[in-house]
mmCIF file of the N, C-alpha and C atoms, coordinates in Angstrom:
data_MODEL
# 
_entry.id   MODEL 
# 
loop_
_atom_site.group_PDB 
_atom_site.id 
_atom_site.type_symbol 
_atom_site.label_atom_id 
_atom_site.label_alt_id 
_atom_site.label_comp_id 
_atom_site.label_asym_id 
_atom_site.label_entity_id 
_atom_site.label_seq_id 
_atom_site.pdbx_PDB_ins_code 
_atom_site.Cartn_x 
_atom_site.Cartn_y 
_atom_site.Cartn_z 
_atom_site.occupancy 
_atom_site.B_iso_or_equiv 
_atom_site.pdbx_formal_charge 
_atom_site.auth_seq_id 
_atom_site.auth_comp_id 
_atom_site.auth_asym_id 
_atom_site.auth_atom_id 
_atom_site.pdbx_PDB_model_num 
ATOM 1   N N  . UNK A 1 1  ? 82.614  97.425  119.206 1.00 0.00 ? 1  UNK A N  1 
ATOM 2   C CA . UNK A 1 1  ? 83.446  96.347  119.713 1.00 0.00 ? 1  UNK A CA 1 
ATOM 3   C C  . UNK A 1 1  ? 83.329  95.175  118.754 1.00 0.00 ? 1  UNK A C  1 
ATOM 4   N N  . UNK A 1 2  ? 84.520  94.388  118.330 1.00 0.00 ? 2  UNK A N  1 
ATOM 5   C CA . UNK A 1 2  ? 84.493  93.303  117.540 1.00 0.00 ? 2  UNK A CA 1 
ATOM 6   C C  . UNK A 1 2  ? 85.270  92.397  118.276 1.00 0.00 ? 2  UNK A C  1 
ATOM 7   N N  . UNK A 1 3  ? 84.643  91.525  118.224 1.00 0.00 ? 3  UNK A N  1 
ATOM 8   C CA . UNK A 1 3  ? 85.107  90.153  119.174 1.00 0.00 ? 3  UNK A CA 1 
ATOM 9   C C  . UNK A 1 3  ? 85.547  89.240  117.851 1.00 0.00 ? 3  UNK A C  1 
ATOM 10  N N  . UNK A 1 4  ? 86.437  88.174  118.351 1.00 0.00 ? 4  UNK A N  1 
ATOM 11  C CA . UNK A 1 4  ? 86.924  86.719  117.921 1.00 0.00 ? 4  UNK A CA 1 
ATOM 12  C C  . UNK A 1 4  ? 86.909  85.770  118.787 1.00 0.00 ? 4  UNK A C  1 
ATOM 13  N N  . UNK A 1 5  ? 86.686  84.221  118.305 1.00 0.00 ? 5  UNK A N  1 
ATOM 14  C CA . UNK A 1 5  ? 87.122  83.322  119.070 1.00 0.00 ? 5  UNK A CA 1 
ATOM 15  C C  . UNK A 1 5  ? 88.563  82.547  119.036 1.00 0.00 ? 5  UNK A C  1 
ATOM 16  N N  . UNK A 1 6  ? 89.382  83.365  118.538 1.00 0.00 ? 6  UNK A N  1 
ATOM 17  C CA . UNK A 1 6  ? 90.136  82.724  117.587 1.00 0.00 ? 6  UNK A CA 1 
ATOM 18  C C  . UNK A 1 6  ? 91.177  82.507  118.825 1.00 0.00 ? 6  UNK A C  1 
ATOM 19  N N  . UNK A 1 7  ? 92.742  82.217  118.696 1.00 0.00 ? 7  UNK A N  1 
ATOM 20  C CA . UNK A 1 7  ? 93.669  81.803  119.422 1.00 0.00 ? 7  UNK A CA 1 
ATOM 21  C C  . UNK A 1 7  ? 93.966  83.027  120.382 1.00 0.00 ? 7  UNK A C  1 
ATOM 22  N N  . UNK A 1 8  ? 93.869  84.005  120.006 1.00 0.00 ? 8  UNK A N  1 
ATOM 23  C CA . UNK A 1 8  ? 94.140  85.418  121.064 1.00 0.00 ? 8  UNK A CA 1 
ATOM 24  C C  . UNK A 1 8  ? 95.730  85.574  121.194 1.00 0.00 ? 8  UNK A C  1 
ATOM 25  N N  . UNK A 1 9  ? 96.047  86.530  121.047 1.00 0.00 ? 9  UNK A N  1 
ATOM 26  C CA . UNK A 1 9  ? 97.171  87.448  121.126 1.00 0.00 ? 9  UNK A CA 1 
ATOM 27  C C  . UNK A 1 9  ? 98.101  87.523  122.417 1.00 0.00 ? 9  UNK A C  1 
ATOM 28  N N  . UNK A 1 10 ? 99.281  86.864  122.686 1.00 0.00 ? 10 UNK A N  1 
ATOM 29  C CA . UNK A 1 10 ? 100.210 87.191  124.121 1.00 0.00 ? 10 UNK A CA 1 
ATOM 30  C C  . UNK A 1 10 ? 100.697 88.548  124.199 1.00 0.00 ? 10 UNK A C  1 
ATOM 31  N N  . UNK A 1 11 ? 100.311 88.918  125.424 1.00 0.00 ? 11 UNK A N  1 
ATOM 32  C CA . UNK A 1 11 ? 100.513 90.180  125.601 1.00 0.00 ? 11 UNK A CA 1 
ATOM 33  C C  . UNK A 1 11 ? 101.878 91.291  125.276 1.00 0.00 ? 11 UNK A C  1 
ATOM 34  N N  . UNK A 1 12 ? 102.491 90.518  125.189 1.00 0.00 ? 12 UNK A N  1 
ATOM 35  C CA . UNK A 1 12 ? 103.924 91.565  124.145 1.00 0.00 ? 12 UNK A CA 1 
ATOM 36  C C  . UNK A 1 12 ? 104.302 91.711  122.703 1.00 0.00 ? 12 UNK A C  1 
ATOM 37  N N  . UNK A 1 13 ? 102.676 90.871  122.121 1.00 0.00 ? 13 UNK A N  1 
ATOM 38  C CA . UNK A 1 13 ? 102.620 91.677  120.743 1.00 0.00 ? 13 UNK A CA 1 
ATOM 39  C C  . UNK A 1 13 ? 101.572 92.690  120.941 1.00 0.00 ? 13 UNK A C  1 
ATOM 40  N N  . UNK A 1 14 ? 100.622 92.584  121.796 1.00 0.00 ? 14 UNK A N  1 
ATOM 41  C CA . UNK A 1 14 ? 99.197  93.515  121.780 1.00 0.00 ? 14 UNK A CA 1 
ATOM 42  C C  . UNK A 1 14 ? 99.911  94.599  121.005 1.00 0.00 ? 14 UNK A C  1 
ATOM 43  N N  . UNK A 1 15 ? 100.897 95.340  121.537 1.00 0.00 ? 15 UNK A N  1 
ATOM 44  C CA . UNK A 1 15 ? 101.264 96.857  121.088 1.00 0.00 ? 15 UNK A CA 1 
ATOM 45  C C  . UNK A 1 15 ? 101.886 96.631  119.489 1.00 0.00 ? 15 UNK A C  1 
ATOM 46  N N  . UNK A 1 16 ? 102.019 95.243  118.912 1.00 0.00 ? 16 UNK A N  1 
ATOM 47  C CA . UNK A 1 16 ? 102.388 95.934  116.962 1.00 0.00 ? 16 UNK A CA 1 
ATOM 48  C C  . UNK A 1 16 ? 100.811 95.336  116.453 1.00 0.00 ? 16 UNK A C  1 
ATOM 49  N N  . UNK A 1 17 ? 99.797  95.158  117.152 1.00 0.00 ? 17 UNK A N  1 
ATOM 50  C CA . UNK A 1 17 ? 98.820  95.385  116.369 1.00 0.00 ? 17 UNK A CA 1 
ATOM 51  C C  . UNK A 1 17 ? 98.159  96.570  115.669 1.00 0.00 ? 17 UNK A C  1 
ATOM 52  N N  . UNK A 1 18 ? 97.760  96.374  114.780 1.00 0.00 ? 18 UNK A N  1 
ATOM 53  C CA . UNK A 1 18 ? 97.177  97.621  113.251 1.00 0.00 ? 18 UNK A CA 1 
ATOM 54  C C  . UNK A 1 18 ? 98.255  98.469  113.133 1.00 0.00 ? 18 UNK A C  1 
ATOM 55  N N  . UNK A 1 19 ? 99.900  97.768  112.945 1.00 0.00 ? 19 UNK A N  1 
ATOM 56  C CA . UNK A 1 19 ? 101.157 98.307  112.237 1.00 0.00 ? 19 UNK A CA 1 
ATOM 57  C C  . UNK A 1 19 ? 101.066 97.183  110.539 1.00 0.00 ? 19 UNK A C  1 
ATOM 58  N N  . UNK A 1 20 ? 101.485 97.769  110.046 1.00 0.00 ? 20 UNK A N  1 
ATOM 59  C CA . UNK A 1 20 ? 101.385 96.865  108.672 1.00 0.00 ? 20 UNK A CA 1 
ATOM 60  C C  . UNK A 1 20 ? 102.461 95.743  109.031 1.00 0.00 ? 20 UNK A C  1 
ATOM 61  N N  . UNK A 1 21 ? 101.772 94.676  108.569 1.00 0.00 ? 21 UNK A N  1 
ATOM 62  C CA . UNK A 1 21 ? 103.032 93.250  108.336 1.00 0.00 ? 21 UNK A CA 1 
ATOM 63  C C  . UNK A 1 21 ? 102.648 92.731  109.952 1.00 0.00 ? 21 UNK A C  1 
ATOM 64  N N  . UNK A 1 22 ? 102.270 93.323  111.174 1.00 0.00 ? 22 UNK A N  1 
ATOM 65  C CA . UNK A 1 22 ? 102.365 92.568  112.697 1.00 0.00 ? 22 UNK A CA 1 
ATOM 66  C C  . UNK A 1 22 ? 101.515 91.532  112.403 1.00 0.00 ? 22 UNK A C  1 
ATOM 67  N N  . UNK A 1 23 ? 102.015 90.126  113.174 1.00 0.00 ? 23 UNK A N  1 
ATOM 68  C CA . UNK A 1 23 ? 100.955 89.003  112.843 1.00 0.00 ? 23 UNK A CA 1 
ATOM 69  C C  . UNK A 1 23 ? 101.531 88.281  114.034 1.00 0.00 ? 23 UNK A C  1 
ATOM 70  N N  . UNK A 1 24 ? 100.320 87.620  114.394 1.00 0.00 ? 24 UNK A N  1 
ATOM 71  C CA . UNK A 1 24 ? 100.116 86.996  115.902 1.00 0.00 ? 24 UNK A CA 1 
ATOM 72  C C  . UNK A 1 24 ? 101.178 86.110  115.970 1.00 0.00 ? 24 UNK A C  1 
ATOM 73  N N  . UNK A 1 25 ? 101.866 85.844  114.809 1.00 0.00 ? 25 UNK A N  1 
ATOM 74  C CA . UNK A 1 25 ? 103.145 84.751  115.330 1.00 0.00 ? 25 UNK A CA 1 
ATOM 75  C C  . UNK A 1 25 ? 104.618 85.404  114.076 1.00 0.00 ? 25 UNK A C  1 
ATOM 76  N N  . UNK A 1 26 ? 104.976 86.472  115.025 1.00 0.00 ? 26 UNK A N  1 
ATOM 77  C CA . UNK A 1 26 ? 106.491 86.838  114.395 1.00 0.00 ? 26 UNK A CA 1 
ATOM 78  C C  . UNK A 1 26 ? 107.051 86.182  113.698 1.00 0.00 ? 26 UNK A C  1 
ATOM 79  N N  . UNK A 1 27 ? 107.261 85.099  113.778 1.00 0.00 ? 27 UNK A N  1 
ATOM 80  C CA . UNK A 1 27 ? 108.343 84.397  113.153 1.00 0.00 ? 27 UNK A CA 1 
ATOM 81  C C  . UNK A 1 27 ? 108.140 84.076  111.535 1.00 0.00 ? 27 UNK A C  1 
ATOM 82  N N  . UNK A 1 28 ? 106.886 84.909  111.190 1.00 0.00 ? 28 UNK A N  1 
ATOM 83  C CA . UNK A 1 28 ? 106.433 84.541  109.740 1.00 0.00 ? 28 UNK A CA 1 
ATOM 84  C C  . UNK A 1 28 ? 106.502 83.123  109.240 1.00 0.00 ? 28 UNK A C  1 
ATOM 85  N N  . UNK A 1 29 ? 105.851 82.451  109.783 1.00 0.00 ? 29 UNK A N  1 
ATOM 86  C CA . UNK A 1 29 ? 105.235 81.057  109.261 1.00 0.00 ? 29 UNK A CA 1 
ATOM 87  C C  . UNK A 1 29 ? 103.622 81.377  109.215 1.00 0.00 ? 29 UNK A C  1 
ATOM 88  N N  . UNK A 1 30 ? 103.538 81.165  107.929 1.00 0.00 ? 30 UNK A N  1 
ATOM 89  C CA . UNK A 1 30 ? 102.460 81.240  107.119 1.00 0.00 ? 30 UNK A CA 1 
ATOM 90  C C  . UNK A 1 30 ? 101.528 80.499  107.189 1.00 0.00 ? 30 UNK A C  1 
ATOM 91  N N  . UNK A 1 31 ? 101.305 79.394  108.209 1.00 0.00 ? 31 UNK A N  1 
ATOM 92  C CA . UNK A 1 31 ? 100.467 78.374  108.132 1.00 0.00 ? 31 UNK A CA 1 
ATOM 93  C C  . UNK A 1 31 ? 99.491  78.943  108.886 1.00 0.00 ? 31 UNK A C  1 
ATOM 94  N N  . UNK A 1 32 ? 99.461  79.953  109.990 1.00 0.00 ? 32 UNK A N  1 
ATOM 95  C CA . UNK A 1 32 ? 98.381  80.757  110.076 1.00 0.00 ? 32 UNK A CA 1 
ATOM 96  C C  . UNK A 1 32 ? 97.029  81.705  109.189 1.00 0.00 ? 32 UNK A C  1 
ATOM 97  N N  . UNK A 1 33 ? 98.254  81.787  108.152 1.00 0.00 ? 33 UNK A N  1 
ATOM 98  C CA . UNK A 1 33 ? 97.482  82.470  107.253 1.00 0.00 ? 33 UNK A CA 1 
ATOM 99  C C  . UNK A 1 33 ? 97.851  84.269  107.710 1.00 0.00 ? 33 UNK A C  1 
ATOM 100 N N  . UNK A 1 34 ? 96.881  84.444  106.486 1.00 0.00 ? 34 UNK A N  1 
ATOM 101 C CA . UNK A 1 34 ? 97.360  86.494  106.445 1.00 0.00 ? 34 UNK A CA 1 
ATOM 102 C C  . UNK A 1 34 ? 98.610  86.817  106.552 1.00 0.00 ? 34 UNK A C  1 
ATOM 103 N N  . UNK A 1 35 ? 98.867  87.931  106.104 1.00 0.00 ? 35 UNK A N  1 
ATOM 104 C CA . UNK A 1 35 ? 99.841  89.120  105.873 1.00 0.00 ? 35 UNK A CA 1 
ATOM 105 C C  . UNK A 1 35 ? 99.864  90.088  107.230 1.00 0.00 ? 35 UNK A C  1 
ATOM 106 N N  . UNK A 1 36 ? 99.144  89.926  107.852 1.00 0.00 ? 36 UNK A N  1 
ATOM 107 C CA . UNK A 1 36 ? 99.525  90.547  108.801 1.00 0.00 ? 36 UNK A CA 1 
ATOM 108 C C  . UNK A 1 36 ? 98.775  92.648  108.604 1.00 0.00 ? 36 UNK A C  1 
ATOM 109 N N  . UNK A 1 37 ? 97.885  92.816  107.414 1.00 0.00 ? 37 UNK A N  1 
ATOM 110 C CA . UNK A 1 37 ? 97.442  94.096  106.918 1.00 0.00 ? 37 UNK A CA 1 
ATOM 111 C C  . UNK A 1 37 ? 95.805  94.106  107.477 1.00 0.00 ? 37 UNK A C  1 
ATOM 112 N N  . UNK A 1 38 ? 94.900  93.557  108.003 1.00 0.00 ? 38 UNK A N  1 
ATOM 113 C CA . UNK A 1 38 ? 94.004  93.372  107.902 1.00 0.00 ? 38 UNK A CA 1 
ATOM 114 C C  . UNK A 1 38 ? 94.072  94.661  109.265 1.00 0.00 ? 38 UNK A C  1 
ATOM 115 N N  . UNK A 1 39 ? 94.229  94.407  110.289 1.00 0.00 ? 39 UNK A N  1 
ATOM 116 C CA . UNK A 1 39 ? 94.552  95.515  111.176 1.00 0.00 ? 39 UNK A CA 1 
ATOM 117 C C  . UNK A 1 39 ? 94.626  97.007  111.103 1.00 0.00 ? 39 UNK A C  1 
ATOM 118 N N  . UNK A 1 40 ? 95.639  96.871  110.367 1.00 0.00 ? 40 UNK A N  1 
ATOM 119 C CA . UNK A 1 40 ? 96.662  98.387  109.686 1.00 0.00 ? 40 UNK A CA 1 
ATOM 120 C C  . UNK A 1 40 ? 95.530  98.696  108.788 1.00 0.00 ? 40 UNK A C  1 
ATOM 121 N N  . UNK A 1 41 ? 95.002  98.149  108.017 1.00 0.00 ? 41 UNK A N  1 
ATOM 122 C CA . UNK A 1 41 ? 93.566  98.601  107.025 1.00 0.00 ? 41 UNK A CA 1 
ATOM 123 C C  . UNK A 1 41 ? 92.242  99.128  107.770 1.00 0.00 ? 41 UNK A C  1 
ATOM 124 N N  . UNK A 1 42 ? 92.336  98.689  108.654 1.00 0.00 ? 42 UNK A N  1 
ATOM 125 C CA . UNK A 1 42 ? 91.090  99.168  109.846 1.00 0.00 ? 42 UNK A CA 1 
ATOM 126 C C  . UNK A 1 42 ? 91.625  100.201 110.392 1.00 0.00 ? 42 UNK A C  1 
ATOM 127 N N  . UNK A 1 43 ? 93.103  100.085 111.294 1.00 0.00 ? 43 UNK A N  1 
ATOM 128 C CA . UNK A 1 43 ? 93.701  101.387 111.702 1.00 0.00 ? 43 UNK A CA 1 
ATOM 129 C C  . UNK A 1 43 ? 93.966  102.709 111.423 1.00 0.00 ? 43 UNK A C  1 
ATOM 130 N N  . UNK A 1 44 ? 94.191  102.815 110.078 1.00 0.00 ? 44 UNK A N  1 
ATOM 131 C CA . UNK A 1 44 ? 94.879  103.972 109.433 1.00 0.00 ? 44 UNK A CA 1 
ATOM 132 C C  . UNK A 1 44 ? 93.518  104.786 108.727 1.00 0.00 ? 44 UNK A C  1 
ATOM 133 N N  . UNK A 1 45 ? 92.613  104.625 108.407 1.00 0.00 ? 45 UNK A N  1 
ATOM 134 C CA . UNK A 1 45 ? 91.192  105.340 108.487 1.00 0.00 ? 45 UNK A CA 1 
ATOM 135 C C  . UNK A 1 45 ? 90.359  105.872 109.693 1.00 0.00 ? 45 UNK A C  1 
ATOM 136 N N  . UNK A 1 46 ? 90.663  105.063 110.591 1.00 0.00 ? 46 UNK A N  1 
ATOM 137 C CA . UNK A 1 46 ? 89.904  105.646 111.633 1.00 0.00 ? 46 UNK A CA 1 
ATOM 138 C C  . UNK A 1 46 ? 90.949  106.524 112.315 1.00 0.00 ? 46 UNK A C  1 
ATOM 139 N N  . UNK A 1 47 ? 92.128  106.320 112.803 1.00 0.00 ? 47 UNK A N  1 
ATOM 140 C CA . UNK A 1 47 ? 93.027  107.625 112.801 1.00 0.00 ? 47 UNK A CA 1 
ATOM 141 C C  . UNK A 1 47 ? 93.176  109.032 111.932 1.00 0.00 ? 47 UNK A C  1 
ATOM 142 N N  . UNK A 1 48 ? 93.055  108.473 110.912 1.00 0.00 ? 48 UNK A N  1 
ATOM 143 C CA . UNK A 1 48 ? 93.045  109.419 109.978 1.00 0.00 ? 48 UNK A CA 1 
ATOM 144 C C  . UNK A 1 48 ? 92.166  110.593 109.849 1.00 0.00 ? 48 UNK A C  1 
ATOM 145 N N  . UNK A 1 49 ? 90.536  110.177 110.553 1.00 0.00 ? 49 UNK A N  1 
ATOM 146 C CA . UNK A 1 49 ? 89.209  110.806 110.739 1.00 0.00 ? 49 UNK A CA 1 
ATOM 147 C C  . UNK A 1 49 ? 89.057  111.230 112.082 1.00 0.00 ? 49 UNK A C  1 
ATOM 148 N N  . UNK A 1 50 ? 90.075  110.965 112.982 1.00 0.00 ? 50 UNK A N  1 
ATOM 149 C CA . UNK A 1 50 ? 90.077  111.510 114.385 1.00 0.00 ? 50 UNK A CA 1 
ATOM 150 C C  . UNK A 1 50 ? 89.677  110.648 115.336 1.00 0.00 ? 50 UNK A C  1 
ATOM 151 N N  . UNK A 1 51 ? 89.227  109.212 114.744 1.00 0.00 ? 51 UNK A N  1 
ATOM 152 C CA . UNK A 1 51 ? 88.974  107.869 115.590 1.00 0.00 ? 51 UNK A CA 1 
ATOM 153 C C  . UNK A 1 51 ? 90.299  106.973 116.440 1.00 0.00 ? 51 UNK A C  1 
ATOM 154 N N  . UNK A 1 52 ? 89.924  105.914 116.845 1.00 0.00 ? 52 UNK A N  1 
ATOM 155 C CA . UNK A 1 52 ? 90.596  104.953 117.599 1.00 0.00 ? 52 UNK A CA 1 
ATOM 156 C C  . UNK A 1 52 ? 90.465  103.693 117.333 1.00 0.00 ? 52 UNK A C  1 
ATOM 157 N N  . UNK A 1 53 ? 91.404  103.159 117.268 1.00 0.00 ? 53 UNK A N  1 
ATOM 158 C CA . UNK A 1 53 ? 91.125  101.626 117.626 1.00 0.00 ? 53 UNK A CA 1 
ATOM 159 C C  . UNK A 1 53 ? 91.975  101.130 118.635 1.00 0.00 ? 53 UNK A C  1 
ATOM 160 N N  . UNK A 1 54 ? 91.557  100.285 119.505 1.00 0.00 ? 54 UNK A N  1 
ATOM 161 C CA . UNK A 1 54 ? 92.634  99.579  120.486 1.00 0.00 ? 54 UNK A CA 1 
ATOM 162 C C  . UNK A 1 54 ? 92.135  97.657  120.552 1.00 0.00 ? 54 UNK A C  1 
ATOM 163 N N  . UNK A 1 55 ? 92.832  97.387  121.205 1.00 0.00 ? 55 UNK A N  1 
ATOM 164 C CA . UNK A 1 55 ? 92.704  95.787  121.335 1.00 0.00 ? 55 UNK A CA 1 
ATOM 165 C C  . UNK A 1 55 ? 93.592  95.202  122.946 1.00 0.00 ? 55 UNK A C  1 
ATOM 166 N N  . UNK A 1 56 ? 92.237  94.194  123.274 1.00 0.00 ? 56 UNK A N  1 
ATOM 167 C CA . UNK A 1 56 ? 92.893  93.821  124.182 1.00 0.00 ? 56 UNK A CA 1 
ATOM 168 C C  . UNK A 1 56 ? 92.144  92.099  123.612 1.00 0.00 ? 56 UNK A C  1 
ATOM 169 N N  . UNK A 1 57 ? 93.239  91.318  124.491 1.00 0.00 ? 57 UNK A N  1 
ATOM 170 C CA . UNK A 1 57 ? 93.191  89.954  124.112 1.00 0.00 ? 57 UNK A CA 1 
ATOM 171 C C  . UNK A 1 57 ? 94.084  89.066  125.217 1.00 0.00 ? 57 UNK A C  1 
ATOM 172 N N  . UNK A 1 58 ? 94.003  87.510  125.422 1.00 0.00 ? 58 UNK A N  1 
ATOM 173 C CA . UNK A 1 58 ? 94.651  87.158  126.353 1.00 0.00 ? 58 UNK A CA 1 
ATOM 174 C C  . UNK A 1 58 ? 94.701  85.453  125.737 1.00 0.00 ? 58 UNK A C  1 
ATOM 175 N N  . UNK A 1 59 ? 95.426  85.067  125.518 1.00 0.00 ? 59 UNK A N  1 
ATOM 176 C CA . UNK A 1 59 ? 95.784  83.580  124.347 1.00 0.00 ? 59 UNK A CA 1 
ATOM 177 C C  . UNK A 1 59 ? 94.923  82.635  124.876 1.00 0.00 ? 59 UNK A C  1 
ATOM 178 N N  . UNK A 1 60 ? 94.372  81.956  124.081 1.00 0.00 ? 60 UNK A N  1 
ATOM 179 C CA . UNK A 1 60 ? 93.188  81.583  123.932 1.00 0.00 ? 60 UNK A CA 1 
ATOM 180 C C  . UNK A 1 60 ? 91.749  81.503  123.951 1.00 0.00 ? 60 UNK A C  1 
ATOM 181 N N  . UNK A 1 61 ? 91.707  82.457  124.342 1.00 0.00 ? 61 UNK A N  1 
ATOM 182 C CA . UNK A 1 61 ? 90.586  83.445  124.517 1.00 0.00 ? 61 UNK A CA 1 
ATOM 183 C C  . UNK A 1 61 ? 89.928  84.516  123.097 1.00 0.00 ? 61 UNK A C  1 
ATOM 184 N N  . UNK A 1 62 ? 91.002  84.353  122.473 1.00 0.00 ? 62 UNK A N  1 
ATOM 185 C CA . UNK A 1 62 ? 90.619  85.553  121.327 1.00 0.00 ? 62 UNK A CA 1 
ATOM 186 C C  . UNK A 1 62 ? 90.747  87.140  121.314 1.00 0.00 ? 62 UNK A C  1 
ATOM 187 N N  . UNK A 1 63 ? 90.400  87.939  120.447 1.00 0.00 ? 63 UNK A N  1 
ATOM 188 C CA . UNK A 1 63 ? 90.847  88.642  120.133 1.00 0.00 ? 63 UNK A CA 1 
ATOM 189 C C  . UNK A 1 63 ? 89.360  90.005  120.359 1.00 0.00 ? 63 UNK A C  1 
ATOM 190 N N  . UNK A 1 64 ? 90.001  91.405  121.342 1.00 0.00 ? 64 UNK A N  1 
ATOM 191 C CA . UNK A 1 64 ? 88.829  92.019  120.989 1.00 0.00 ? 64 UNK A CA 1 
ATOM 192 C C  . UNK A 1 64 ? 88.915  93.084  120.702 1.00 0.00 ? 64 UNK A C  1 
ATOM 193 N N  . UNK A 1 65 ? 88.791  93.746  119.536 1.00 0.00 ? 65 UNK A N  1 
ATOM 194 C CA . UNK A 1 65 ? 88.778  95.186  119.140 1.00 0.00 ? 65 UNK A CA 1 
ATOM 195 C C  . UNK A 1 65 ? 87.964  96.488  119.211 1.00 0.00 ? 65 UNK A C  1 
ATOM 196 N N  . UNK A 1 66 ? 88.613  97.720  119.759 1.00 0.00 ? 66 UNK A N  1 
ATOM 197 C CA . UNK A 1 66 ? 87.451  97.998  119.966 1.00 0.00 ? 66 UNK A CA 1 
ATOM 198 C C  . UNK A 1 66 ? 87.673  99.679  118.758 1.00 0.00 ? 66 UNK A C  1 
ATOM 199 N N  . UNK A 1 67 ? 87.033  99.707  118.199 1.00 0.00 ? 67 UNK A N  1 
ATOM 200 C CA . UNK A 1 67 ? 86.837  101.086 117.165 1.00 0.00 ? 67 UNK A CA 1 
ATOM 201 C C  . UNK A 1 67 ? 85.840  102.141 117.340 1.00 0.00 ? 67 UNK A C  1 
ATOM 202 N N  . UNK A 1 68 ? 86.449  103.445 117.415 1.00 0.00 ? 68 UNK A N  1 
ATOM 203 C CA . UNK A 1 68 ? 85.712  104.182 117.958 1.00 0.00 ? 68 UNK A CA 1 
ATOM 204 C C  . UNK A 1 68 ? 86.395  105.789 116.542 1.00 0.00 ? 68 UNK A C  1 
ATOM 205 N N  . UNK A 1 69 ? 85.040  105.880 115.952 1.00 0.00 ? 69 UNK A N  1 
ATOM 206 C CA . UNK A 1 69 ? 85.013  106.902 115.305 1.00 0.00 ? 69 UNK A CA 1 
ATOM 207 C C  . UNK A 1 69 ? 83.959  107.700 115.454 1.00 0.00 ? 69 UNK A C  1 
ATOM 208 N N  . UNK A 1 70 ? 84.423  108.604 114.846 1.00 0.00 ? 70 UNK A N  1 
ATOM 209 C CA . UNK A 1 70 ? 83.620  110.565 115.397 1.00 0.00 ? 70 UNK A CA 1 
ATOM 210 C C  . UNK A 1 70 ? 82.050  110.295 114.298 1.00 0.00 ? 70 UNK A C  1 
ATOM 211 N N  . UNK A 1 71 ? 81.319  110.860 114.919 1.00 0.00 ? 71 UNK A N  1 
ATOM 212 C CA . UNK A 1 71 ? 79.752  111.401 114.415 1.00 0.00 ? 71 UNK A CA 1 
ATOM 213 C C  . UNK A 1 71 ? 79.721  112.413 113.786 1.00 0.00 ? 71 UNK A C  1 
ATOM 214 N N  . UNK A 1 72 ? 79.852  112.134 112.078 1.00 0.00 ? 72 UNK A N  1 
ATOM 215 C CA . UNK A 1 72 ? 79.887  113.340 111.064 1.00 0.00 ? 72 UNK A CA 1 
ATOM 216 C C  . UNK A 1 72 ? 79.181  114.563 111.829 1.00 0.00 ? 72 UNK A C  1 
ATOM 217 N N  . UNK A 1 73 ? 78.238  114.364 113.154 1.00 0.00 ? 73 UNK A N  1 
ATOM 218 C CA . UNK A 1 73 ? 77.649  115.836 112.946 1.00 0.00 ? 73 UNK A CA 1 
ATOM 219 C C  . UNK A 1 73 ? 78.398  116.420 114.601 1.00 0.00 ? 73 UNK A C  1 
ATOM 220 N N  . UNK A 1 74 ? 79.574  115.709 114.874 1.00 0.00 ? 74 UNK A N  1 
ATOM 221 C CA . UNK A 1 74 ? 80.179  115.932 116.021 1.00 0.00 ? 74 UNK A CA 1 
ATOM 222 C C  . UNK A 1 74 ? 80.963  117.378 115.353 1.00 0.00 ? 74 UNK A C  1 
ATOM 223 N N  . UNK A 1 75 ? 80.876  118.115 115.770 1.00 0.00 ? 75 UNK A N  1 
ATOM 224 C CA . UNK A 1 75 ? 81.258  119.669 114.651 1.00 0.00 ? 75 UNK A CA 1 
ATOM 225 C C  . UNK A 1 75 ? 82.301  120.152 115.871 1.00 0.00 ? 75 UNK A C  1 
ATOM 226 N N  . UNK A 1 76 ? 82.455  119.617 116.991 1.00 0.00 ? 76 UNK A N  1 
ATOM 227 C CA . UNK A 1 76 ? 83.152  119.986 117.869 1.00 0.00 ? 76 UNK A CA 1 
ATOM 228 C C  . UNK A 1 76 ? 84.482  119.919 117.767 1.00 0.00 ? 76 UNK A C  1 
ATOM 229 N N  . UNK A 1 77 ? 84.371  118.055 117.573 1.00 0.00 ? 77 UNK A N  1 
ATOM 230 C CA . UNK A 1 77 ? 85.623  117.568 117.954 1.00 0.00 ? 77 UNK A CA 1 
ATOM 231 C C  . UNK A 1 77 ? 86.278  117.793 115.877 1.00 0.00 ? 77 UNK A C  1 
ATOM 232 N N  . UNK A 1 78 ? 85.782  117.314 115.004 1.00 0.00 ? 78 UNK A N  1 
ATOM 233 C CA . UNK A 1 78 ? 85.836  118.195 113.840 1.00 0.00 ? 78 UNK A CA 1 
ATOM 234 C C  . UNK A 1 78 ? 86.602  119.329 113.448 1.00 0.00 ? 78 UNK A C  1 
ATOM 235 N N  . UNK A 1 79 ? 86.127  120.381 114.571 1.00 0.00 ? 79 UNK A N  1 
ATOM 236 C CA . UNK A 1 79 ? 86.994  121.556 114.504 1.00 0.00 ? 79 UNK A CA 1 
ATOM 237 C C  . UNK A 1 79 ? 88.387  121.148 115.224 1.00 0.00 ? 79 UNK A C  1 
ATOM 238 N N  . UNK A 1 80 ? 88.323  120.406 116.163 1.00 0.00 ? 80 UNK A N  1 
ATOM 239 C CA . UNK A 1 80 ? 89.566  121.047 117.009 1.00 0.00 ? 80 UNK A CA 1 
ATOM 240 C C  . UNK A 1 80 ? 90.556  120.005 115.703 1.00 0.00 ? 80 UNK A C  1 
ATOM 241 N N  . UNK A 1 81 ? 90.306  118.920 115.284 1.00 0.00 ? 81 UNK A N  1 
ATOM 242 C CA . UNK A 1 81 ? 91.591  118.243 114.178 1.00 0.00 ? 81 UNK A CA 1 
ATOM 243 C C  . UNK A 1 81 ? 91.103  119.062 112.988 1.00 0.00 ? 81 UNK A C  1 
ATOM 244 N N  . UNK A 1 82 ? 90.654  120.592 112.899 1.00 0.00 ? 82 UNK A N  1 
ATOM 245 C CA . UNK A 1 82 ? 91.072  121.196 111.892 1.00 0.00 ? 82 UNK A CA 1 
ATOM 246 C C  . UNK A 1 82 ? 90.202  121.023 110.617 1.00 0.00 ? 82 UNK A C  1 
ATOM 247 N N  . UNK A 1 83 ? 89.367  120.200 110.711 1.00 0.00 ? 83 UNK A N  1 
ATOM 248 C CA . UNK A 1 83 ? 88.378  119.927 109.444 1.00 0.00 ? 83 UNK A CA 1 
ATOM 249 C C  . UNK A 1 83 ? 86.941  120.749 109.270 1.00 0.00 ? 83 UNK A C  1 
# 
């Protein structure tokens, strides 16, 4: 689990988080800062290995992620995505 204190996410973007380019304020004003990849860079590895990430958050409150990847010696779940 990775926590923030930061401004937190309204609930009808939660779902384009860890898509490339999604950033807590659509309208692309930059004074937030980031590109909007920092997500999608965390996302697309741990999918990739048979993991998860999800996020829940509620505005002003911050932001909490939670990542969940497989145990190289998990030989179970391993087999069934074929590796």
């Amino acid at each position: 689990m990775l926590e923030d204190d930061g401004p937190g996410i309204v609930p009808e973007y939660l779902s384009t988080l860890g898509t490339a380019y999604a950033r807590r304020d659509p309208s692309g004003d930059r004074q937030a800062g980031g590109a909007g990849l920092g997500l999608a860079i965390v996302r697309a590895p741990a999918e990739a290995m048979g993991g998860s990430v999800s996020f829940r958050s509620e505005p002003g409150r911050g932001l909490h992620a939670h990542v969940f990847l497989l145990s190289a010696g998990d030989s179970s779940e391993w087999a069934r995505l074929g590796r």
